[in-house]
Structure formats: structure tokens, C-alpha cells
C-alpha positions as CSV (number, residue, x, y, z in Angstrom):
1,X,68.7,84.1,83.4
2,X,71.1,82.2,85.8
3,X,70.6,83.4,89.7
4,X,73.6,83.7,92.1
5,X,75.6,80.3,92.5
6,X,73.5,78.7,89.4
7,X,76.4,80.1,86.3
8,X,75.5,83.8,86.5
9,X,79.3,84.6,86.4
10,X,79.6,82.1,83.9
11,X,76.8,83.7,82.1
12,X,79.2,87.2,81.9
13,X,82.0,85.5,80.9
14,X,80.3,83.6,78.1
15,X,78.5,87.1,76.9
16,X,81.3,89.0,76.8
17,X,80.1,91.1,79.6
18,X,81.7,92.9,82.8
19,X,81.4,90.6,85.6
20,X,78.6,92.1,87.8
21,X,77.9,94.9,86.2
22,X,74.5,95.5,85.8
23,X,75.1,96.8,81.9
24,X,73.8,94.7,79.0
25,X,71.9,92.7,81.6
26,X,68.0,92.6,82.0
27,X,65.6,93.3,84.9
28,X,63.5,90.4,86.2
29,X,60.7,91.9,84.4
30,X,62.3,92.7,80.9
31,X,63.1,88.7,81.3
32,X,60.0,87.7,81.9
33,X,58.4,89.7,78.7
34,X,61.2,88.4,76.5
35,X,60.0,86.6,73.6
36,X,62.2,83.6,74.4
37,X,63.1,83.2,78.2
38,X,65.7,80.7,79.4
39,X,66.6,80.0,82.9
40,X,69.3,77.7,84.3
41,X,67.6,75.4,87.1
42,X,69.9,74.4,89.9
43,X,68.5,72.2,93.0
44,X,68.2,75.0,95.7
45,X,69.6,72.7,98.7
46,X,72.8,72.5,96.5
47,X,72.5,76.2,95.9
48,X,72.5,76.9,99.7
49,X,75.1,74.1,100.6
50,X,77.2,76.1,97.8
51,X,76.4,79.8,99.8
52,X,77.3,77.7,103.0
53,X,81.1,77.0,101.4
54,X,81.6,80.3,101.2
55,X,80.1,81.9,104.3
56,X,79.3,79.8,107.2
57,X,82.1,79.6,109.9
58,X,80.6,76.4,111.5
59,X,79.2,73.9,109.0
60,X,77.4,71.8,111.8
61,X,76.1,74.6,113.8
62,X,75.6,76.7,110.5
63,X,76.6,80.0,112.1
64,X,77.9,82.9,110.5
65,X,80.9,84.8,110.8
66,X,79.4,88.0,110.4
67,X,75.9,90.1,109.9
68,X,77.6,90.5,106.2
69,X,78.5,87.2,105.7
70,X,74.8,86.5,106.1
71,X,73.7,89.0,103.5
72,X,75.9,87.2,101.4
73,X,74.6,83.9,101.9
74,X,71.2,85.1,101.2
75,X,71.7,87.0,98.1
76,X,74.1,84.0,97.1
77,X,70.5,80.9,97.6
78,X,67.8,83.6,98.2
79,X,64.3,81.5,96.7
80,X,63.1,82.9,93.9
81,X,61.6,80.4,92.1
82,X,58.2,81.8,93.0
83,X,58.4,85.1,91.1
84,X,58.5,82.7,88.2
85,X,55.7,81.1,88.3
86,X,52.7,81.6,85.7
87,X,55.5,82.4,82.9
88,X,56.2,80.2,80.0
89,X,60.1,79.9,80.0
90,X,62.9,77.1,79.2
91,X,65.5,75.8,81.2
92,X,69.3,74.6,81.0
93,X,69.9,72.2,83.3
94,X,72.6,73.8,86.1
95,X,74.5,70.4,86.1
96,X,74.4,70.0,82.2
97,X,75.6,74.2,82.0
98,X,79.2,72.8,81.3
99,X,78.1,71.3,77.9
100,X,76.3,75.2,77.0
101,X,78.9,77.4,78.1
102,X,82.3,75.5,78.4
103,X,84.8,76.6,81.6
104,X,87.8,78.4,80.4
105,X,91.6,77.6,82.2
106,X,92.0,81.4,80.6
107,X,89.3,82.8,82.5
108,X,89.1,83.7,86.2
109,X,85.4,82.6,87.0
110,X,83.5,81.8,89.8
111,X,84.9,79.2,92.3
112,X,83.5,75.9,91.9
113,X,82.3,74.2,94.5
114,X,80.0,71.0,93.3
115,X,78.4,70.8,96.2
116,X,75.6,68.3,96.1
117,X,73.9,67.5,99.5
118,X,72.7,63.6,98.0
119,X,69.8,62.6,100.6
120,X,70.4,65.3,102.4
121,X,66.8,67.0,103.9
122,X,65.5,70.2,103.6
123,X,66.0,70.3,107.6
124,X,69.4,69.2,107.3
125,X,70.2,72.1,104.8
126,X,67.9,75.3,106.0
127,X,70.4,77.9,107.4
128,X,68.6,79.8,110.1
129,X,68.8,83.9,109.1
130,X,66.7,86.4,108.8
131,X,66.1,86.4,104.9
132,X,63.7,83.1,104.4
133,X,62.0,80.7,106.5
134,X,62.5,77.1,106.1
135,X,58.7,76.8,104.9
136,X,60.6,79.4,101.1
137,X,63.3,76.8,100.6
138,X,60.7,74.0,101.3
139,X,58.5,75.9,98.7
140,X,61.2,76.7,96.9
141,X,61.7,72.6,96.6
142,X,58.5,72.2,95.1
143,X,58.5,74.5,92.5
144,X,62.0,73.3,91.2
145,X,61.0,69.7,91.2
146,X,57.8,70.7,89.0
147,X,59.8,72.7,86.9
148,X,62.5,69.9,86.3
149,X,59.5,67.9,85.1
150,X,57.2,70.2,83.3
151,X,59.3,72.8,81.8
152,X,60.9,72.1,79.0
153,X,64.8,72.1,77.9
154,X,66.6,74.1,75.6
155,X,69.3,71.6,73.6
156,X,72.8,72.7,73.5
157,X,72.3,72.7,69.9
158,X,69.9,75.4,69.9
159,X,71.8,77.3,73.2
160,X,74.6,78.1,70.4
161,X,72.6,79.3,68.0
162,X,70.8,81.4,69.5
163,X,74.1,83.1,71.7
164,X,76.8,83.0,68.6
């Protein structure tokens, strides 16, 4: 699984799948009962700055264009780290994902933005809209800093086999 702005459209690509279409894809829950679950982990502050690069109008005031740009922005950083919790799964590494599925010049894919907010706080990041509170993405925090620790890592090795 790879959520919005962590290599989902990378994720297509690499499968041989119709970018957004919802066929040959799983549900949440047929993920979660998979015999061998795999989720890429991206820090969720550089998720949202990455959502902010493509919605938000004024950076420092972090207002939106539009009532759809904001739906955008959520379903783009929307926490969801929660609904994993309690299930044994693996993780690829968001900023190792290049070294699992290789970007293609011959491919249209997502645009990159490598956003990375450094020491940037959870304050400095939190987008005020009616989706999540600042209290998710500090949650959401959390549970991706546990998970970065405890979970553990599928090699690139062991990526290919399992998707060739």
C-alpha cells in the first residue's frame, strides 16, 4: 500500500496498472488480511508540505484557493496511520522507494516535489481545514515515528521478487 503523495502513482506505474483506477487494486481491508502486507512510510509533515505545493495559494498564510482545492489537500496528507494500527505489516521506506521501483524518463508519473520540512514543527506545518485537527497530524507523528522504529523493512532484494 502507498497512500496519496507517498508513490501510489508510482505504485500503478510499476504494476502495470491504470493510473487511479480502482481495478486490480485492494480495499483497506483486503490489505490488511493479506498474507504479506507492505506499506510505504513517508513522514506525514513532508506529506502535507507536498499537498501544500500543489494546493495552497499562500504558503505563509496557508490559505486555499478554493473549497476543492482543500478537498484535494486532504485526500492528498489525510492521517491514516491509525487505521493501521494492531496489524503486523512491513514497510519500504518513502525516501528509499527510488531504489524499489526506479522513476522512468518514459513514463509520465507523479510530479515530484521532495519536499522535506527539516526542523520544521508540527505547528509550523498543520494546515487549518475542516478534514483533521492538528491534535491527527500530531498523532499521526507518533505513530510514524514508532513505526519507523518497530516495524520492520522489506529489502529491495526481496521487493523484486516478490513483484517480478
Amino acid at each position: 500500500m502507498a497512500a496519496s503523495r507517498c508513490g501510489h502513482t508510482n505504485m500503478y506505474h510499476y504494476h502495470g496498472l491504470e493510473v487511479y483506477s480502482t481495478v486490480g487494486t485492494n480495499t483497506m481491508q483486503e490489505w490488511k488480511e493479506h498474507h504479506n502486507p507492505i506499506v510505504v512510510l513517508r513522514n506525514p509533515l513532508d506529506r502535507v508540505m507536498s499537498a501544500m505545493l500543489h494546493t495552497v495559494a499562500n504558503h505563509e498564510g496557508k490559505q486555499f484557493n478554493s473549497v476543492d482545492h482543500q478537498e484535494f489537500f486532504y485526500q492528498h496528507c489525510y492521517p491514516y496511520l491509525h487505521e493501521l494500527v494492531g496489524i503486523n505489516f512491513r514497510i519500504i521506506d518513502f525516501y528509499d522507494l527510488d531504489k524499489y521501483i526506479p522513476r522512468s524518463d518514459d513514463l509520465e508519473q507523479s510530479y515530484r516535489t521532495d519536499s522535506h520540512v527539516g526542523d520544521a514543527t508540527v505547528e509550523d506545518v498543520h494546515v487549518m481545514n475542516e478534514f483533521y485537527t492538528l491534535q491527527d497530524l500530531e498523532r499521526e507523528i507518533e505513530i510514524y515515528q514508532d513505526y519507523m522504529v518497530t516495524k520492520e523493512r522489506v529489502s529491495v532484494e526481496e521487493w523484486k521478487e516478490l513483484t517480478h
